[in-house]
C-alpha positions in Angstrom: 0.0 0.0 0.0 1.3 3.6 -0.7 0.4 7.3 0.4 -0.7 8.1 -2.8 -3.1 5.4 -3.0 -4.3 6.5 0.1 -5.0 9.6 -1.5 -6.4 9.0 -4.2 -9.1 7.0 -2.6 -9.8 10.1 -0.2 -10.3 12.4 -2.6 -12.5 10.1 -4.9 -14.3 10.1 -1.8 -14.5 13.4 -1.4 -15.5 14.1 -4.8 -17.7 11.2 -5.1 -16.2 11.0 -8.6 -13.2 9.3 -10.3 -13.5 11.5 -13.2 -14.0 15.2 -10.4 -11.1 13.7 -8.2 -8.5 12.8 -11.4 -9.3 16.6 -12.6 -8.5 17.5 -9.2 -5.5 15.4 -9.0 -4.0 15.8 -12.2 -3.9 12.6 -13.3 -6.1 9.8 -15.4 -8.8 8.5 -14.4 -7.7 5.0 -15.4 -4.8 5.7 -13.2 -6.9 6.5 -9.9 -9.1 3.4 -10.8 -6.9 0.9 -11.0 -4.7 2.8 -7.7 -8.3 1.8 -6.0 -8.7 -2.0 -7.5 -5.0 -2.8 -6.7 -5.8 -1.5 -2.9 -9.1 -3.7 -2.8 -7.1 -6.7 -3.7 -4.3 -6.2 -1.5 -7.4 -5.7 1.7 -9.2 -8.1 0.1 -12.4 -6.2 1.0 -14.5 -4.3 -1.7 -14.4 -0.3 -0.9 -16.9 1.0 -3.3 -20.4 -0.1 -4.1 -19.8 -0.1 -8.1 -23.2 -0.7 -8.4 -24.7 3.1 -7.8 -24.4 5.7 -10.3 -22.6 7.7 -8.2 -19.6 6.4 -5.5 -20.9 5.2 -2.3 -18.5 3.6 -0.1 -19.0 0.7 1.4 -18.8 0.3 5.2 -15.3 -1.3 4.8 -14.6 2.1 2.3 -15.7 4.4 5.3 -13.6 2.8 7.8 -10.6 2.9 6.0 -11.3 6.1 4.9 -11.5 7.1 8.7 -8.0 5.2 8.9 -6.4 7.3 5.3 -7.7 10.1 6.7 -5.6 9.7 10.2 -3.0 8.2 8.8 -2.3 11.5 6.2 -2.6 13.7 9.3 -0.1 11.8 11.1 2.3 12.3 8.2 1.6 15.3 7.0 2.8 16.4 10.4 6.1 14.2 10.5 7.8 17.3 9.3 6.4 19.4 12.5 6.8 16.7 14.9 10.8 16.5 14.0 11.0 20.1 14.4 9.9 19.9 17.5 12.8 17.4 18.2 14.9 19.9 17.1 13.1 22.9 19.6 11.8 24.3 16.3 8.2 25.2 17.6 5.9 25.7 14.2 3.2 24.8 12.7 0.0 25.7 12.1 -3.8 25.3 13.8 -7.3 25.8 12.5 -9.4 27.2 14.2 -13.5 27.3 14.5 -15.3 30.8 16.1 -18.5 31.2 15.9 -20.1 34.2 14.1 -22.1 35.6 18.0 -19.1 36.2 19.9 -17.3 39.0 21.0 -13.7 38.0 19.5 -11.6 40.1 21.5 -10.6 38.1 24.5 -10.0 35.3 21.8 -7.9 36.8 19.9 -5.9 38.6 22.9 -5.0 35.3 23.9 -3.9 34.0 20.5 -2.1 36.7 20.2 -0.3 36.0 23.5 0.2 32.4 22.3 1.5 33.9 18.9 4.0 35.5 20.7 5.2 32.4 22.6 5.7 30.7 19.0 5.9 33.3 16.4 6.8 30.6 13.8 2.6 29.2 14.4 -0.2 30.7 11.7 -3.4 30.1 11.8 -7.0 29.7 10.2 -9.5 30.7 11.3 -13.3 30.0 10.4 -16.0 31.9 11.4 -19.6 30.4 11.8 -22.3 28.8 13.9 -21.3 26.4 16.1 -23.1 23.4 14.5 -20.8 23.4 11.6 -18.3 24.2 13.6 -18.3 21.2 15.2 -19.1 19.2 11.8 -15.9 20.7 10.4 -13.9 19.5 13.8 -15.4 16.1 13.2 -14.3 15.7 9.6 -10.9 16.7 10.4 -11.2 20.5 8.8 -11.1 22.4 12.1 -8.7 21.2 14.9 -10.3 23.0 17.4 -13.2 25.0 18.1 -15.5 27.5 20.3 -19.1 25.9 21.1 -21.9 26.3 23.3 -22.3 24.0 26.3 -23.5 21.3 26.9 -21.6 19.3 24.0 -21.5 15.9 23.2 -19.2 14.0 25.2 -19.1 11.1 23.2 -17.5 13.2 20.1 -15.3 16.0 21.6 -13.4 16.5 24.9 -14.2 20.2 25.9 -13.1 22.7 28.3 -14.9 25.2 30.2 -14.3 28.9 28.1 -16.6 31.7 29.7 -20.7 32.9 30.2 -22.3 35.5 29.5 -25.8 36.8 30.1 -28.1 37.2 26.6 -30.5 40.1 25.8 -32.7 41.6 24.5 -32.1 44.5 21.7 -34.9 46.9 20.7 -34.3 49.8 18.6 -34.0 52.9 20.8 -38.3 54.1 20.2 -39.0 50.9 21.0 -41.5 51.0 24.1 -39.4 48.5 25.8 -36.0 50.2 25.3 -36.1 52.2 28.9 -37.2 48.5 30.6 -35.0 47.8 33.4 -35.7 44.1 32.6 -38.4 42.5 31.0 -40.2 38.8 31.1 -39.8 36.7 27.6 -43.7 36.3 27.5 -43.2 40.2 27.2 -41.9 39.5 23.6 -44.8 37.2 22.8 -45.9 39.7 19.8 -42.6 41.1 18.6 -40.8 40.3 15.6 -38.2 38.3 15.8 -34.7 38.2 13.6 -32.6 35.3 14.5 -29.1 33.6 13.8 -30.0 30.7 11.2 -30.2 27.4 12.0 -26.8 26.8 11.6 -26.3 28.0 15.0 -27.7 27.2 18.6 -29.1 30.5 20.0 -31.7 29.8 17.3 -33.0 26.6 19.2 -32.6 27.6 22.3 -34.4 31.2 21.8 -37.3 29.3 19.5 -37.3 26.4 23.1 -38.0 28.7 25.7 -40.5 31.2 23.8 -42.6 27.8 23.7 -42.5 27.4 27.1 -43.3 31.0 28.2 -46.4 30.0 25.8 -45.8 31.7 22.5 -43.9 30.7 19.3 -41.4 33.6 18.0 -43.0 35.1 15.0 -39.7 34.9 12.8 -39.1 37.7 10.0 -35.7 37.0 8.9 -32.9 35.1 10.3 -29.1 35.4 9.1 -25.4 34.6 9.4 -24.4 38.0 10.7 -24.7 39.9 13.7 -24.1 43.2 12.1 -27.1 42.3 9.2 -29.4 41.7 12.3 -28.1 45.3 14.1 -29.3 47.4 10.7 -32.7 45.3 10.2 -33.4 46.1 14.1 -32.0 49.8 13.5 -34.8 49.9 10.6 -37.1 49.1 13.5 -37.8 45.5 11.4 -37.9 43.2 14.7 -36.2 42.7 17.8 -33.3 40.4 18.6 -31.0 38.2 21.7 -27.8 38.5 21.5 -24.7 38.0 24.1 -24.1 41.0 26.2 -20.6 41.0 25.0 -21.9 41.4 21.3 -24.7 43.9 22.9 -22.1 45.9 23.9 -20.6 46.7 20.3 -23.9 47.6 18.6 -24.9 51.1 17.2 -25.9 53.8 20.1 -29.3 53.6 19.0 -29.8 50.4 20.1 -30.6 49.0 23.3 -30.2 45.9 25.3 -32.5 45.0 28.7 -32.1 42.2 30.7 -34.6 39.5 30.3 -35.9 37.6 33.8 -35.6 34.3 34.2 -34.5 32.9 30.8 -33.4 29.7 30.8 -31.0 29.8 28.1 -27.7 29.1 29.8 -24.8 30.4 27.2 -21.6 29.0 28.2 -19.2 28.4 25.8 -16.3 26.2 25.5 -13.0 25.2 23.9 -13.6 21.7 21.9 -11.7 19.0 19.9 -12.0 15.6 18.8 -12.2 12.9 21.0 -10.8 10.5 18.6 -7.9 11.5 16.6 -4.8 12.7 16.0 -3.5 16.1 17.2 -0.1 17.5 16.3 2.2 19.2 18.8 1.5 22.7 18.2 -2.7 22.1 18.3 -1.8 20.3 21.7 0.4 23.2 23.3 -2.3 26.0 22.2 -5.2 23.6 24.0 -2.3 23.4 26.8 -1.9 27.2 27.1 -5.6 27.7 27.0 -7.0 25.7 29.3 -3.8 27.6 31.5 -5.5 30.8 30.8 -8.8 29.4 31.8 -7.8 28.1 35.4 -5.9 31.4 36.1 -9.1 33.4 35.7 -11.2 31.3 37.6 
């Protein structure tokens, strides 16, 4: 078996097309075809259902694409992990944040990292936190910033920081003066939300049932700064994090809501099964540091 048969079967995979993947590759596709047949004879097992129209793996296909796709990592990292032998500290980490999130403590501590090891970049993706985690889980993302709880079974997690959500009104909104107000208050407001790509959606859509209303939803997007001009063209109200409350336009205004049982902790997370190179293992290291010192 050889690495390039290794990845020629993940990127058929990926493509779910010899013909896409050769293009991709650069090469024939009688040459990826037959890379495929020689590796299905030497496993003995069949990887690809040849019987669909399209390429469907088979369930001994996903497993040892599960396997290429850890065993690439792994050596795709040999250069980084000899470095490291040699006290050379690089490498490079990518990173999930989601999009309703004040970035600044974040990126204060990455850039305190960054100045540990100046010879580390990074990526950085910006989105809701259920693809976030989709991306960790398919290897595109080695760690990531999610809401709590998460599932324990996919990705170890530590504890990041909480923060109270509120509710913004456009400044001649009745409710702007509110001290606080009751969620049942909201029952006949108009509602812009994150998508459903994110979990504030749920949880805001969850707890309007059980104060006995469901949200009447106008519009729901990607991006905070899209929902802070619809709600400064008085077109709905919105919850956000306080920390993202507190960067929205002066003519906006956020009031406390009472008991809203929407707890929004979030937290550091990366896979539970699967390899991480050194660098990805000294950032969650100097995190979690961080973390304890501030409790």
């Amino acid at each position: 078996m050889e690495i390039k048969q290794m990845q020629y079967f993940i990127e058929v995979a990926r493509f779910k097309s010899m013909t896409k993947a050769s293009e991709h590759l650069y090469i024939t596709q009688p040459t990826i075809s037959n890379a495929i047949k020689l590796l299905e004879e030497e496993l003995k097992v069949e990887l690809i259902d040849r019987s669909k129209r399209q390429i469907v793996l088979t369930d001994a296909g996903k497993v040892f694409q599960k396997i290429c796709k850890d065993f690439l990592k792994m050596y795709d990292n040999i250069p980084v992990e000899l470095n490291h032998l040699l006290e050379i500290e690089e490498g490079h980490v990518r990173i999930g944040i989601p999009t309703i999130m004040n970035v600044n403590r974040f990126t204060r501590l990455i850039s305190e990292f960054h100045n540990l090891y100046p010879n580390v970049t990074f990526h950085i993706l910006e989105d809701g936190s259920k693809r976030i985690e989709n991306e960790i889980l398919k290897d595109d993302l080695d760690i990531g910033i999610t809401v709590l709880p998460t599932n324990n079974e996919l990705f170890n997690s530590f504890f990041f920081f909480s923060e109270e959500l509120k509710v913004v009104v456009n400044k001649n909104h009745y409710l702007a003066n509110a001290s606080s107000i009751n969620l049942r208050d909201l029952s006949s407001e108009s509602f812009i939300l994150f998508n459903s790509d994110y979990y504030l959606n749920d949880r805001i859509k969850e707890c309007c049932k059980m104060s006995g209303f469901n949200p009447n939803i106008i519009s729901e997007s990607t991006q905070w700064t899209f929902i802070e001009q619809m709600i400064l063209s008085e077109l709905g109200i919105c919850i956000l994090p306080s920390s993202i409350t507190d960067l929205l336009n002066e003519d906006l205004k956020s009031v406390s809501i009472n008991n809203l049982d929407i707890g929004w902790e979030l937290a550091i997370i990366w896979k539970k099964e699967g390899y991480q190179n050194n660098i990805t293992k000294k950032l969650l290291e100097f995190l979690q540091d961080r973390m304890l010192l501030n409790e």
